[in-house]
C-alpha positions in Angstrom: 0.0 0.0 0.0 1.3 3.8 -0.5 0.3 4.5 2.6 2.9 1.9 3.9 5.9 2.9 1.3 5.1 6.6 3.5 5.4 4.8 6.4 8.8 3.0 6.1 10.4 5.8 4.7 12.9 7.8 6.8 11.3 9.7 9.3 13.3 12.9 7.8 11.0 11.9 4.1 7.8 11.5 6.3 8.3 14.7 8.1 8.6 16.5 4.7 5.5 14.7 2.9 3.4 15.7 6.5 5.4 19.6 5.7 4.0 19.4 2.1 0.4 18.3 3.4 0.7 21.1 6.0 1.2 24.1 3.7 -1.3 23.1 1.8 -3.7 23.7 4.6 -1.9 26.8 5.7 -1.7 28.1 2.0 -2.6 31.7 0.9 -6.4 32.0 0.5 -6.1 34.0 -2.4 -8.3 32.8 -6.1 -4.7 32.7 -7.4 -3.2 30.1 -5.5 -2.7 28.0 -7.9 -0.8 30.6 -10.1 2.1 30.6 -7.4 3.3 26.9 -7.0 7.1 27.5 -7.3 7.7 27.7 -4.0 5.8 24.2 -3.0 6.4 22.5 -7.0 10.6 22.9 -5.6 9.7 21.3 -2.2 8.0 18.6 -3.2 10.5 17.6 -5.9 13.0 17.7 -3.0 10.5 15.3 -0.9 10.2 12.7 -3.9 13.8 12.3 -4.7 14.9 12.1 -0.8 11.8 9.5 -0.6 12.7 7.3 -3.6 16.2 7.7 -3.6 18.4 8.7 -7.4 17.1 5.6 -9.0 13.2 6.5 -8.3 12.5 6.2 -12.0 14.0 3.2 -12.9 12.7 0.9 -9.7 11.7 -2.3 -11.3 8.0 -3.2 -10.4 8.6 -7.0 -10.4 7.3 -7.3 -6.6 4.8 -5.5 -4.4 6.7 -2.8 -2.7 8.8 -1.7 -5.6 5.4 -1.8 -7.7 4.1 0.5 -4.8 7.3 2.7 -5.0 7.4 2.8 -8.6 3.2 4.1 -8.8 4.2 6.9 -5.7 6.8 7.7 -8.1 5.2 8.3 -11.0 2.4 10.0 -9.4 4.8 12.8 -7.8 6.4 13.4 -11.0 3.4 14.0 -12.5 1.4 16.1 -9.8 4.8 17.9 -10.1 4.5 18.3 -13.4 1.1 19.4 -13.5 2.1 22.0 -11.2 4.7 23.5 -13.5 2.5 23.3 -16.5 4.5 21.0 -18.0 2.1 19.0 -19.6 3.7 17.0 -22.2 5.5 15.3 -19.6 2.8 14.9 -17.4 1.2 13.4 -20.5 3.5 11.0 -21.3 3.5 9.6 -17.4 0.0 8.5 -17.4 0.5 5.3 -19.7 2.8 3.9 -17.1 0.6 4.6 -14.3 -2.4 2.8 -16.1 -0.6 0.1 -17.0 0.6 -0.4 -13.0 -2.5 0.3 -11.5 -5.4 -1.2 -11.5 -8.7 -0.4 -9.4 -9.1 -4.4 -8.7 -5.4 -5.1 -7.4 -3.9 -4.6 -4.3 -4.2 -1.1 -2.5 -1.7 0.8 -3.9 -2.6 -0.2 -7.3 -6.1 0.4 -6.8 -5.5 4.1 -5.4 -3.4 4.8 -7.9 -5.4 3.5 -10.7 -8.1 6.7 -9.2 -5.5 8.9 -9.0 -4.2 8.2 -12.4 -7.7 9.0 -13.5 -8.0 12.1 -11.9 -4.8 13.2 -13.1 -5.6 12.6 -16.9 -9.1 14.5 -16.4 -6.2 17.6 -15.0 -4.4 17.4 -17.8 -7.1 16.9 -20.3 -8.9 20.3 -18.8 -5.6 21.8 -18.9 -5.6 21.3 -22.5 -8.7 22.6 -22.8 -8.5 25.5 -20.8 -12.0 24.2 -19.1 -11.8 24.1 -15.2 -15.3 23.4 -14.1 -15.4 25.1 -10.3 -16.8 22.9 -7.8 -19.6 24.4 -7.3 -20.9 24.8 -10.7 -20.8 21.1 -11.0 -24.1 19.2 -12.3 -26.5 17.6 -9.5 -25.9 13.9 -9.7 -28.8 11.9 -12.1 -31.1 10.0 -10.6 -29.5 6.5 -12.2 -26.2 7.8 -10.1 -27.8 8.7 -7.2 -29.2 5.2 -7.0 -25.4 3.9 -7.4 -24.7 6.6 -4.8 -27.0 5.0 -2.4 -25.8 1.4 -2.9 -22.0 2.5 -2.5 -23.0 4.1 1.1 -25.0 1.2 2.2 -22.1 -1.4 0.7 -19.5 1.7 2.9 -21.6 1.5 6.2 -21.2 -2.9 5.8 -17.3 -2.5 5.0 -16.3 0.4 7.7 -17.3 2.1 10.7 -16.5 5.4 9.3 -20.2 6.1 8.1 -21.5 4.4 11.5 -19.2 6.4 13.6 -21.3 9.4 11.7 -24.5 8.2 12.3 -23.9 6.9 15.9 -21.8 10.1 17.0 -24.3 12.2 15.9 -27.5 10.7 17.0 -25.7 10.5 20.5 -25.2 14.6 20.6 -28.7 15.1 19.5 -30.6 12.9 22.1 -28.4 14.9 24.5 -29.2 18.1 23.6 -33.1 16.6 23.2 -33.5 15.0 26.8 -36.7 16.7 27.8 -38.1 18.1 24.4 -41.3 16.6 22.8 -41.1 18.6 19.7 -38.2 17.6 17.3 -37.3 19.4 14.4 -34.3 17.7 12.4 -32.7 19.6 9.8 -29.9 17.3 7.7 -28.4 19.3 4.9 -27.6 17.0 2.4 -30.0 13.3 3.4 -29.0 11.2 0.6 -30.9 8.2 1.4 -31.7 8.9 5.7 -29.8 6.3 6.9 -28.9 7.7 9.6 -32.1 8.4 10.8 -33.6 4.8 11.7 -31.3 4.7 15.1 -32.7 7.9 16.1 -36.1 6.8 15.4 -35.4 3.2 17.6 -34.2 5.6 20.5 -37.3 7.9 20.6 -40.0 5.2 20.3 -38.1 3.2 23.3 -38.5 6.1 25.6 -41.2 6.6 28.2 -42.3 9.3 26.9 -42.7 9.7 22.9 -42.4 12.5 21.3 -45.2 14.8 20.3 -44.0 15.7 16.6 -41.0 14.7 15.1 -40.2 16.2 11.7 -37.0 16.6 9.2 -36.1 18.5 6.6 -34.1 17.2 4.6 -32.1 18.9 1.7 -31.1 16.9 -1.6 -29.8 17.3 -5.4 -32.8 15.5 -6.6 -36.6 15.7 -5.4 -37.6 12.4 -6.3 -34.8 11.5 -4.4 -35.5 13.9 -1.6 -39.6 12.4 -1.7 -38.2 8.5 -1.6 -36.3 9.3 1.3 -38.9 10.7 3.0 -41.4 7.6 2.1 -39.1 5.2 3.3 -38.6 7.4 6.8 -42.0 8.0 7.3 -43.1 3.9 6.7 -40.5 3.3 9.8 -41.7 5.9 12.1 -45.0 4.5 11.4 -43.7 0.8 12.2 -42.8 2.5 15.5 -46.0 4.5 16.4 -43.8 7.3 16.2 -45.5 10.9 14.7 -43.5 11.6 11.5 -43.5 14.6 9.0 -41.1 14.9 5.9 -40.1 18.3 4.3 -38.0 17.4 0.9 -36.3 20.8 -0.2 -34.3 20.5 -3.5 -31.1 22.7 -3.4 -28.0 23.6 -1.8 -28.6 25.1 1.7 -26.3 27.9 1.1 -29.0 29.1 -2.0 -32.3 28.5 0.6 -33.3 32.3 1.2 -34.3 32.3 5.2 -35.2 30.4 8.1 -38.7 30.7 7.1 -38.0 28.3 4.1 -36.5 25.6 6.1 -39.0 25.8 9.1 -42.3 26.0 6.9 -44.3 29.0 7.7 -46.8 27.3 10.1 -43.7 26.2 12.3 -41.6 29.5 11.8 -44.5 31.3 13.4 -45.0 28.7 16.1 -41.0 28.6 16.8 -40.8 32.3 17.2 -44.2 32.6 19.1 -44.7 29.5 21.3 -40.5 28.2 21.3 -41.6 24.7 21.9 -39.8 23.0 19.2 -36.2 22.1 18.9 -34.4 22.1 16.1 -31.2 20.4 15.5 -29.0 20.8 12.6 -26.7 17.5 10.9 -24.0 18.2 8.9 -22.0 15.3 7.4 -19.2 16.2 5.3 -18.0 15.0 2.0 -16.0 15.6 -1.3 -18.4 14.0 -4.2 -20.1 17.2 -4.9 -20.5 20.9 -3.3 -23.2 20.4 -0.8 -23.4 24.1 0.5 -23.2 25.9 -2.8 -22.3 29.5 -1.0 -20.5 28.9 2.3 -21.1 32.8 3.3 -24.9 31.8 2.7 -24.6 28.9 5.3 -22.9 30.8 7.6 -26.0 33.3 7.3 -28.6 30.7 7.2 -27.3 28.9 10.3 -26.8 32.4 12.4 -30.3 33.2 11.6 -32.1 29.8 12.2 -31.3 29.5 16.3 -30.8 25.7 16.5 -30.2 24.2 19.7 -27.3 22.2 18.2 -25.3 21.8 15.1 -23.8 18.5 14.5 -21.1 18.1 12.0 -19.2 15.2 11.0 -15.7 16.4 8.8 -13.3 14.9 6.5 -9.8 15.4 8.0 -8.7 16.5 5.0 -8.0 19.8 3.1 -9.8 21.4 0.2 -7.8 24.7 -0.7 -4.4 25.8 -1.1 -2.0 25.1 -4.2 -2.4 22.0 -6.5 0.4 20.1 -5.6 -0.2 20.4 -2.0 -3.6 19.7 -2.1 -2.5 16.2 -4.0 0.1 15.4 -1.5 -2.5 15.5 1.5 -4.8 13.2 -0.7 -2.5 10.7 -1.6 -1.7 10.4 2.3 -5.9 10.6 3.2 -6.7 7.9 0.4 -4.2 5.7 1.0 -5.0 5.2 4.0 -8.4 4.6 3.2 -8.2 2.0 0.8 -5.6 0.4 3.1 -8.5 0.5 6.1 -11.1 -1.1 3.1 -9.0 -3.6 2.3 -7.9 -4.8 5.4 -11.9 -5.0 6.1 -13.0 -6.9 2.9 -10.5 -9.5 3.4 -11.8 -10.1 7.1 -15.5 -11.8 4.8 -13.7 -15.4 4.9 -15.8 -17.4 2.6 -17.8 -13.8 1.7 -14.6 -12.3 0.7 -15.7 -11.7 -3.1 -18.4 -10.9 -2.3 -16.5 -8.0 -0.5 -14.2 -7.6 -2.5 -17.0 -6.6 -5.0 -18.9 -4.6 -2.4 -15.3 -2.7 -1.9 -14.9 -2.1 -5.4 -18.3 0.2 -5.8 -17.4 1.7 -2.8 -13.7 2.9 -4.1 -15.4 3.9 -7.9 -18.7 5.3 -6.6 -17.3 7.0 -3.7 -13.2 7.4 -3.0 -12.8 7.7 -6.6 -15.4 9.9 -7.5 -13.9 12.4 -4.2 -10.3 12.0 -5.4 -11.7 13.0 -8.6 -13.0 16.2 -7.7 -10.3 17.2 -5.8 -7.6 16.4 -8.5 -9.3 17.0 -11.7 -10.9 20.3 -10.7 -8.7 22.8 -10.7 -7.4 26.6 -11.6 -8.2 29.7 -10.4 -11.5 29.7 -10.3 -11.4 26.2 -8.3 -14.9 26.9 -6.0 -16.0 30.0 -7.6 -16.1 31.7 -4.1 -14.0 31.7 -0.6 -14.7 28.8 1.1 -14.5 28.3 5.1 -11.6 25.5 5.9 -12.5 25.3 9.2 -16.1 24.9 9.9 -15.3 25.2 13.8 -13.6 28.6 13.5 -16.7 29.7 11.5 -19.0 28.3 13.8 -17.4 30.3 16.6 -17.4 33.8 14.6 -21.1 33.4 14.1 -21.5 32.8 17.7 -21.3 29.1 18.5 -19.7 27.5 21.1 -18.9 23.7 21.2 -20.6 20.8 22.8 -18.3 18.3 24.6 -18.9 14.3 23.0 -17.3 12.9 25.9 -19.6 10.7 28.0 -22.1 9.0 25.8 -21.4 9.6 22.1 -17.5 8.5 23.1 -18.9 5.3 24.8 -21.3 4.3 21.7 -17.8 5.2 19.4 -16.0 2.8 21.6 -18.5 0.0 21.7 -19.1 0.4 17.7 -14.9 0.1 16.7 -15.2 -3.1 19.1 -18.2 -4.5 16.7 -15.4 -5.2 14.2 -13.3 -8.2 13.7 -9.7 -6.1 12.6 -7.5 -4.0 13.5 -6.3 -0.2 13.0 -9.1 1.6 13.6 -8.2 4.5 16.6 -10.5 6.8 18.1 -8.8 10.0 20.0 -10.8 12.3 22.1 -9.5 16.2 21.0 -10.5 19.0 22.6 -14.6 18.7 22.7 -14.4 16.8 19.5 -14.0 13.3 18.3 -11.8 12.0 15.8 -11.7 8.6 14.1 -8.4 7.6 12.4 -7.1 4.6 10.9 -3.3 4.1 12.6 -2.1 7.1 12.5 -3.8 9.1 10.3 -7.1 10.8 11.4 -9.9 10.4 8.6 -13.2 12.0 10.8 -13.8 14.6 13.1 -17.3 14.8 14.9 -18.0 17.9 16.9 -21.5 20.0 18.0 -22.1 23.3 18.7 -24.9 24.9 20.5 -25.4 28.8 20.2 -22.8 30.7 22.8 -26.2 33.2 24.4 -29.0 34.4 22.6 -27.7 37.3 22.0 -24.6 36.2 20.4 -26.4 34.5 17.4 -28.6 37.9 16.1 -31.6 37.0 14.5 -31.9 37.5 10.4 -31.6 40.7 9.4 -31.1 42.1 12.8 -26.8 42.9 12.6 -25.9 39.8 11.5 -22.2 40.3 10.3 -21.2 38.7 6.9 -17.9 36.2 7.1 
């Protein structure tokens, strides 16, 4: 795996590939990033030849760790190379790397085989001139969302990344819940609610139902959106449990006020009466730009009051210069399909069966994210600034976080102990919780709960743009 040709490198090579991923985090801000690579393009040729040594590109890949050295190679040179604008001889890399890779091999020729991809898209769009921003990209199909769906569910059977989501989550909320008898759930990008069903189970096996329960839930595609909520509101009903659906097609950065996510009936009764709650899920992701203005969420959230904001985060950076960025993603995915296929070998006598399960999930999902962040590119990357660090934000607009200790780190605990292998950590940070595999974080959990009512203004009432 690559993420195991990292690891046994010297530790003076593995400090520079975590400096590379580093200032790509801590890169300039600016819509011109990209336009000032020099700087990183020389430091990261200096990383790949202390890393692979003077013979780096004529290892021979007759056994699995040269292989794996060989692919990392050829994948620097030609994220370097990309860099510089040199694109003949990023051009000319790509054959090689196709014919190493594959996306049903081992791990490093699987994650190379995406990355490979990825890389030809850049160079084709470089070519072209064409850099499609991220958040100009076209709402997946309905065909694809159905493939979505199936790579998630095939995901949540393969890894406890998607559970550690749902579980984390649905822990803070019943917190901040204890007591209330009107739920409002607001989850801004639903997919296919699958998260959802646990909460449900909880709330029925209380003494005391709830009143109401409602979500909102926010979605590319409203037949989609409307399945979602059939299949949600059949459960609640298997449950006894009062259940209303609000399906709302669009980004929740484009939604114009609170009114539009509370319905008008229950924007009157929240500011009159205040006897619903309203929670806020967040679970982050790189196949497609969920907010679609960041500054609009930011807004939207200030001016909606919920009693908590759940977020679940990628460890893993979005901005900052090309080359950078591709370093930190090499590390991220590598890691991941290590993690995936270390689980779908764990099926015994199911193990093509996993293996096949694994695949979707890599081409569906992990290839479709590595995609996105490779492939899309230039100056005009997102179209607009985008927040790094939702926690920072969060704070600005007058948040404050919620600690996960106590329950939500006890049901994390008991789910990693579900599985049958290995290298799955959990690490308690500050309020927050963070899921890695060895020693690489890949999730961070936190909530948030407004600071005081007066530090989160009402709409239109000072709210301060960020």
């Amino acid at each position: 795996m690559l993420q195991g040709v990292l690891s046994r490198a010297p530790a003076t090579d593995a400090a520079a590939a975590g400096t590379a991923a580093t200032k790509a985090k801590r890169a300039p801000e600016s819509p011109d990033d990209e336009d000032n690579d020099g700087e990183e393009v020389r430091a990261a040729r200096g990383k790949r030849q202390q890393l692979l040594g003077p013979a780096g590109s004529s290892v021979a890949a007759d056994g699995p760790e040269t292989r794996g050295l060989r692919l990392l190679s050829l994948l620097l040179r030609c994220a370097e190379a990309v860099a510089m604008d040199q694109l003949t001889e990023a051009r000319e890399l790509l054959p090689e790397i196709a014919e190493l890779s594959s996306p049903f091999g081992s791990s490093p020729e699987r994650v190379a085989a995406y990355f490979g991809d990825a890389l030809c898209a850049r160079v084709l769009s470089s070519y072209l001139g064409a850099y499609s921003p991220l958040s100009s990209l076209r709402p997946l199909a309905a065909a694809q969302s159905r493939r979505v769906a199936g790579a998630f569910q095939a995901y949540n059977a393969l890894s406890p990344l998607v559970k550690f989501s749902h579980f984390t989550a649905n822990q803070a909320i019943l917190q901040a819940l204890d007591g209330e008898d009107r739920l409002h759930v607001i989850d801004l990008d639903i997919m296919q609610g699958l998260q959802w069903p646990g909460l449900f189970h909880i709330l029925a096996s209380r003494p005391r139902k709830p009143r109401s329960l409602r979500i909102t839930g926010l979605g590319a595609s409203l037949d989609v959106l409307e399945a979602t909520g059939r299949r949600l509101a059949d459960f609640a009903a298997s449950l006894g449990l009062p259940f209303e659906f609000q399906p709302i097609e669009g980004k929740i950065g484009h939604v114009a006020d609170a009114a539009s996510l509370l319905g008008q009936r229950h924007h009157h009764q929240q500011h009159q009466q205040q006897d619903e709650a309203t929670v806020v899920h967040w679970m982050h992701h790189c196949l497609y730009d969920v907010t679609g203005s960041d500054v609009g969420t930011v807004r939207l959230l200030r001016s909606l009051r919920p009693k908590l904001i759940t977020i679940v985060e990628q460890d893993l950076g979005h901005k900052g210069d090309f080359l950078g960025r591709f370093v930190e993603a090499l590390h991220y995915y590598s890691a991941l399909f290590d993690a995936l296929g270390d689980g779908a070998g764990a099926g015994g006598a199911a193990e093509q069966e996993s293996a096949a399960e694994r695949h979707a999930v890599e081409r569906q999902l992990l290839g479709a994210e590595i995609r996105n962040i490779v492939a899309v590119g230039g100056p005009k990357r997102t179209g607009e600034v985008r927040v790094e660090r939702w926690g920072d934000e969060l704070r600005r607009a007058g948040f404050r976080p919620v600690s996960l200790a106590g329950s939500p780190a006890t049901q994390a605990r008991l789910l990693l102990g579900m599985y049958p292998w290995k290298g799955y950590t959990l690490a308690e940070e500050d309020t927050c919780l963070k899921l890695g595999w060895k020693d690489l974080s890949l999730l961070t959990a936190s909530a948030w709960e407004p600071a005081d009512a007066a530090a989160v203004p009402a709409s239109g009432h000072g709210s301060q743009e960020t």
